[in-house]
C-alpha positions in Angstrom: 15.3 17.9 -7.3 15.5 14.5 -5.3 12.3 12.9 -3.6 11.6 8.9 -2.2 10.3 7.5 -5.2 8.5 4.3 -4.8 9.3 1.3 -7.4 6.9 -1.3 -6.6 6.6 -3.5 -3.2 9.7 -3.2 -1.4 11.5 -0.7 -3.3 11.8 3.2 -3.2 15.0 5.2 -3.5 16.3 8.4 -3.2 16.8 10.0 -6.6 17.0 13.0 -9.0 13.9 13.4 -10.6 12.1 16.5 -12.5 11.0 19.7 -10.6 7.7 19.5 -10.0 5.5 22.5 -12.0 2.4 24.4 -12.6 -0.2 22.1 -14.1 -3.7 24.0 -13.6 -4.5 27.8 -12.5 -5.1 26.4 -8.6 -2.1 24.9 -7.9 0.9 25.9 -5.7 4.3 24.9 -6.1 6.1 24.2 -2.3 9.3 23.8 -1.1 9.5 21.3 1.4 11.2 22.5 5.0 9.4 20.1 6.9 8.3 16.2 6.2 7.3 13.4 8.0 7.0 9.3 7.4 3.5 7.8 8.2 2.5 4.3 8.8 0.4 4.4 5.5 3.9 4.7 3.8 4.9 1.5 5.3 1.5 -0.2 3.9 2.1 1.4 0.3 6.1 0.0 0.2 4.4 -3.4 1.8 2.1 -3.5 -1.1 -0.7 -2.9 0.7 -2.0 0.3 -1.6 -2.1 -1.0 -4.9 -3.5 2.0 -6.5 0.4 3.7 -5.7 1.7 3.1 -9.4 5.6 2.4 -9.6 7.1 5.8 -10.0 5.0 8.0 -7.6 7.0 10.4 -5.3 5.7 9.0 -1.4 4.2 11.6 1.3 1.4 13.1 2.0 2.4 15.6 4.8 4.8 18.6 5.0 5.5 22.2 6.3 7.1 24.4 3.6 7.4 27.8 1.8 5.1 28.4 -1.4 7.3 29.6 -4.3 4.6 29.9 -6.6 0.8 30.0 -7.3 -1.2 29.3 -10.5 -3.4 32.4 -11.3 -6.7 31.7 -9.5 -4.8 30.8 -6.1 -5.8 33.5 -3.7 -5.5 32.3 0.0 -1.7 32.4 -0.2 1.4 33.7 -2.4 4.9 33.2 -2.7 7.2 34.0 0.1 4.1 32.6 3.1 4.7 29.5 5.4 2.1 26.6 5.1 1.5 23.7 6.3 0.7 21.0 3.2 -2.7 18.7 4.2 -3.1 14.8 3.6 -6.1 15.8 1.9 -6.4 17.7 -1.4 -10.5 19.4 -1.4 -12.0 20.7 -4.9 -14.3 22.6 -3.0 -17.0 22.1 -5.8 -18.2 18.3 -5.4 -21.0 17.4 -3.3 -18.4 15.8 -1.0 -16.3 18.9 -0.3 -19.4 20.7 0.3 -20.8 18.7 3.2 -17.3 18.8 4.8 -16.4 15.3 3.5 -12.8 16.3 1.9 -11.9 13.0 2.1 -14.2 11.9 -0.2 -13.6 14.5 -2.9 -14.8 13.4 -6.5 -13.6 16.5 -7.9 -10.2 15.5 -8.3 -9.0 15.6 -4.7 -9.1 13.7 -1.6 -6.1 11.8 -0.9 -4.1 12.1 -3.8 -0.4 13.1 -2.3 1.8 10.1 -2.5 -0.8 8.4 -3.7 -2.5 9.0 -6.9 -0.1 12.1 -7.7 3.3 12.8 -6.4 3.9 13.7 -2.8 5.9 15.4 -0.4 8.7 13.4 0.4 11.0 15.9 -2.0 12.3 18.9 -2.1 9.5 20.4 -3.7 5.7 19.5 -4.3 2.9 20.3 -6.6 0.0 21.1 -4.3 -3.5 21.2 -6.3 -6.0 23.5 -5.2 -4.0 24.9 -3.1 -6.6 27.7 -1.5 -8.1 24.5 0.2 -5.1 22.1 1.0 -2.4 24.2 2.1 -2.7 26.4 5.5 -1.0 29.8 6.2 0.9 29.0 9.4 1.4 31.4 12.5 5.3 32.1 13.3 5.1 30.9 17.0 4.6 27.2 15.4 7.8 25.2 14.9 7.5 23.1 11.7 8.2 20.2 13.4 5.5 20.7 15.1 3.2 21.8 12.8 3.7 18.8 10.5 1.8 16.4 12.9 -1.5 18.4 12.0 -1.1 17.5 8.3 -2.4 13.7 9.0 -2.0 12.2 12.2 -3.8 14.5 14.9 -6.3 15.6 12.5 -7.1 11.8 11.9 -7.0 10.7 15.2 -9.4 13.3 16.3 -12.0 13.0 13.4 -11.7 9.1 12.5 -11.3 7.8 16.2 -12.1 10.4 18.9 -14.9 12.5 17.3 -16.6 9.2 15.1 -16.0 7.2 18.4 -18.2 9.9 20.3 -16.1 10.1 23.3 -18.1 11.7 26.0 -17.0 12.7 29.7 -16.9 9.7 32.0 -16.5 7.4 29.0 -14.0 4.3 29.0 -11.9 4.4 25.9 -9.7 1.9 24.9 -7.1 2.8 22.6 -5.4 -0.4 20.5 -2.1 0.9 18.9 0.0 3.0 20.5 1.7 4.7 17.8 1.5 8.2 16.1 -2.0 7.7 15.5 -3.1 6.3 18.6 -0.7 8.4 20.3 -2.9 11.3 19.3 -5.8 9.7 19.7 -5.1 9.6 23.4 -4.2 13.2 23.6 -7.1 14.4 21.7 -9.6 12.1 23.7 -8.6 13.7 26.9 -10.2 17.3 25.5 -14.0 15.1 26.0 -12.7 14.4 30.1 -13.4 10.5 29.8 -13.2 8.6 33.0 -10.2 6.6 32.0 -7.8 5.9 28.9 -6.3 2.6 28.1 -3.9 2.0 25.7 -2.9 -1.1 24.3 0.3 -2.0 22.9 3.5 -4.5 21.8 6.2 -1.9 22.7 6.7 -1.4 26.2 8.7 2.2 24.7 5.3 3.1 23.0 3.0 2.6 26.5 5.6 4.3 27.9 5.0 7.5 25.6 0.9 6.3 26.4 1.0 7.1 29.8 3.6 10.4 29.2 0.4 11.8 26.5 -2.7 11.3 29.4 -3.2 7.1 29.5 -4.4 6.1 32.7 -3.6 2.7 32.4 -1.6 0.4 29.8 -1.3 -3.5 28.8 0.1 -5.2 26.3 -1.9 -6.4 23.6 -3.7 -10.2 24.0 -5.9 -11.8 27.0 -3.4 -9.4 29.2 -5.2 -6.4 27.6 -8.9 -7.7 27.6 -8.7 -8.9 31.4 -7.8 -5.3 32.2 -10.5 -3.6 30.4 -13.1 -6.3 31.9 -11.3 -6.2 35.5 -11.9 -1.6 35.1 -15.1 -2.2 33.5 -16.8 -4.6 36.1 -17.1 -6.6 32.9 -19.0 -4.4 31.1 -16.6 -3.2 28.1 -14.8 0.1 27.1 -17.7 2.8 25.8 -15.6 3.3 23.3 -12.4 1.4 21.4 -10.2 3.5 18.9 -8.2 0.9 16.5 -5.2 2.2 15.3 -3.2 -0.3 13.4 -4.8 -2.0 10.7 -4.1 -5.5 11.2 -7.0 -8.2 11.5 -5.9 -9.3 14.8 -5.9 -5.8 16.6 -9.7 -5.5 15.2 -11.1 -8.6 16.3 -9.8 -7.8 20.0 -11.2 -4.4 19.3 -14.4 -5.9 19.0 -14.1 -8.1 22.2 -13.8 -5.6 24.5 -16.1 -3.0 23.6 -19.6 -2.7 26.0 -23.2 -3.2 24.4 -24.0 -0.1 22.9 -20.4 0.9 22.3 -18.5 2.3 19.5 -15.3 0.6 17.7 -13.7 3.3 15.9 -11.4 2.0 13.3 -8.6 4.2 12.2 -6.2 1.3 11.3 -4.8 1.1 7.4 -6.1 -2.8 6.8 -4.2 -4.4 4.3 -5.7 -8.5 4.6 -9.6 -9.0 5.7 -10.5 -9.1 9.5 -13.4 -11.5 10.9 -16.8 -9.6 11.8 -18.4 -12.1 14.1 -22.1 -10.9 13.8 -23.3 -14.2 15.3 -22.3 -12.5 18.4 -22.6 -8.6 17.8 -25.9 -8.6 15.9 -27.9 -8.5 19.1 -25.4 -5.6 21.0 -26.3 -2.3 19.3 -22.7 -1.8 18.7 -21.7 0.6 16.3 -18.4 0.4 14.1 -17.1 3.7 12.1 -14.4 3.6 9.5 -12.7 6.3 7.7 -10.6 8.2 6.1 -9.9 11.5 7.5 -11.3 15.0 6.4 -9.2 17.7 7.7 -11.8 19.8 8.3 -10.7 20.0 12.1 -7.1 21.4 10.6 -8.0 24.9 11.8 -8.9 24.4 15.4 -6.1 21.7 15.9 -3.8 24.6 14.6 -5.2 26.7 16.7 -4.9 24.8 19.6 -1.2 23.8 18.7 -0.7 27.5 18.7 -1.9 27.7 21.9 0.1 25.4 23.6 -2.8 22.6 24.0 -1.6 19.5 21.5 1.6 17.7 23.0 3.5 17.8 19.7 6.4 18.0 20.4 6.7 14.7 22.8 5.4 13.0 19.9 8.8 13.3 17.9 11.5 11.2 18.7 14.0 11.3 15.8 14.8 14.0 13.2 16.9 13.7 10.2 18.4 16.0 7.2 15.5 15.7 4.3 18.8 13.9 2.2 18.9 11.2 4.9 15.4 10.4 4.0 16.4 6.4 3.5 17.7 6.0 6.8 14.7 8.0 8.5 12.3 5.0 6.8 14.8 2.7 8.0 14.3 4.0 11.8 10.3 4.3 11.8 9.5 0.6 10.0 11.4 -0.7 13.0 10.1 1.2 15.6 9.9 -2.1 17.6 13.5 -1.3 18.4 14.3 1.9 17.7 11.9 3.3 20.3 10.7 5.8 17.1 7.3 7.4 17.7 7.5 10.2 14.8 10.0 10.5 12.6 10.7 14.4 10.8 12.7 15.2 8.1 14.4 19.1 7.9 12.6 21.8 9.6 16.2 23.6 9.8 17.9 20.2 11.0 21.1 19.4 10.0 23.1 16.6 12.2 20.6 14.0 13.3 19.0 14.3 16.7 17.8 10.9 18.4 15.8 11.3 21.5 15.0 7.7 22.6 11.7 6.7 23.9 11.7 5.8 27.7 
């Protein structure tokens, strides 16, 4: 089969490389109809995740068919429609049994593209599949459906739900990619007073305001003198960092009230400054994570009901053999206009749908 294998910092290619098979009784065998490109793939091919070992197949979402199931898979069989999670659960470990997937010490968490081989191929090797793969509904399009394998289900747990976004609340959103992007649509379920979202691109606070922000700036004093000026000075209630980089956290920390919450779901790749000479004494609280999926079923069920703005949130599609070029698009999103990038799902001329 051919997958996006990565060959050390700056390298990955598109090659023929062994079908993936059955290794233990819980796994499932996939084949890929639908993939997407994340930001964390970026970071890994930057260097950024050194625990990615030269030779690992990238990806960690897709929508595809299961071909076939080790003996003690029961949720699904061959011939059913799934949608493949970022995160891998045991089920057994004390992590996956408070709901803590992420975390998994039983062999899971989030291996895909990262400790094991990924989805970014034609096929994939899904361990414990009864827990990291999801039947899905018909009415869902895959490339639809492939946004609730990482990027709304960590938006929503890792910024809007560990944020505690509350009616009448000021949220601040610093990124306005995918993940922020989703952040904004997923805050607007907890009615807060206002949105702001906070961005380089003016294409990307375009797509802000399209997906529910009620007011955008571009990042530096511009952005802070905004929040103050809506605040009366007081500071967002809550600010959702979405891009990993130290300068987006420090501002993240500047403009949220006494009492807040900063809500970091950025990928940080280089140390950030914590200035607890001035925090200490403003009961602020700062959440990190990495996301759980254990959302995936309502978010699916909402998608299925027409309440999560997918499809807005995809801007180009590709064939999966044009996998190169799609990585090209996405890392320069700057001008490109790209938003999310998906790979097959039936698609076979490229479709570019700029964002304005």
């Amino acid at each position: 089969m051919k997958a996006l294998v990565f060959h050390g910092s700056g390298e990955s290619a598109w090659e023929e490389i062994t079908d993936p098979g059955l290794q233990e009784a819980t796994d499932a065998i996939v084949r890929v109809d639908a993939v997407t490109i994340c930001g964390t793939d970026l970071h890994i091919l930057k260097g950024d995740v050194p625990e990615v070992r030269p030779g690992t197949v990238l990806g960690h979402e897709a929508v595809g068919e299961v071909v076939e199931v080790g003996s003690d898979v029961r949720g699904v069989r061959p011939g059913d429609r799934v949608l493949v999670s970022c995160i891998t659960a045991c089920g057994r470990c004390r992590f996956c049994r408070e709901g803590t997937y992420g975390q998994c010490r039983g062999g899971g968490g989030w291996i895909l593209g990262h400790l094991i081989n990924g989805t970014q191929a034609e096929y994939v090797r899904v361990p414990y599949a009864d827990l990291s793969v999801y039947p899905l509904p018909g009415a869902v399009d895959s490339k639809d459906a492939v946004l609730l394998a990482d990027i709304f289900p960590t938006a929503y747990e890792v910024g809007v739900l560990n944020g505690r976004v509350r009616p009448g609340d000021t949220v601040v959103v610093v990124g306005a990619g995918p993940i922020g992007l989703a952040a904004i649509a997923t805050a607007r379920l907890y009615t807060p007073e206002k949105i702001i979202a906070v961005d380089l691109a003016p294409s990307r606070l375009e797509a802000a305001k399209r997906l529910g922000a009620d007011a955008v700036a571009a990042a530096g004093e511009e952005a802070e003198q905004l929040v103050a000026d809506l605040t009366e000075g007081l500071g967002a209630d809550v600010v959702i960092e979405a891009v990993g980089v130290p300068e987006s956290f420090e501002t993240c920390m500047r403009m949220v009230r006494p009492g807040g919450h900063v809500a970091n779901v950025g990928v940080h790749g280089k140390p950030a400054t914590l200035h607890l000479e001035d925090l200490w004494i403003k009961n602020v609280t700062i959440t990190t994570g990495l996301v759980d999926t254990y959302s995936t079923p309502t978010l699916l069920r909402m998608m299925a009901a027409g309440r999560l703005p997918a499809t807005s949130m995809v801007t180009h599609t590709f064939p999966l053999d044009r996998m190169e070029e799609a990585y090209d698009v996405f890392s320069k999103a700057g001008d490109t206009g790209a938003l999310k990038v998906v790979l097959g799902g039936q698609q076979h001329d490229v479709l570019t749908v700029r964002a304005s």
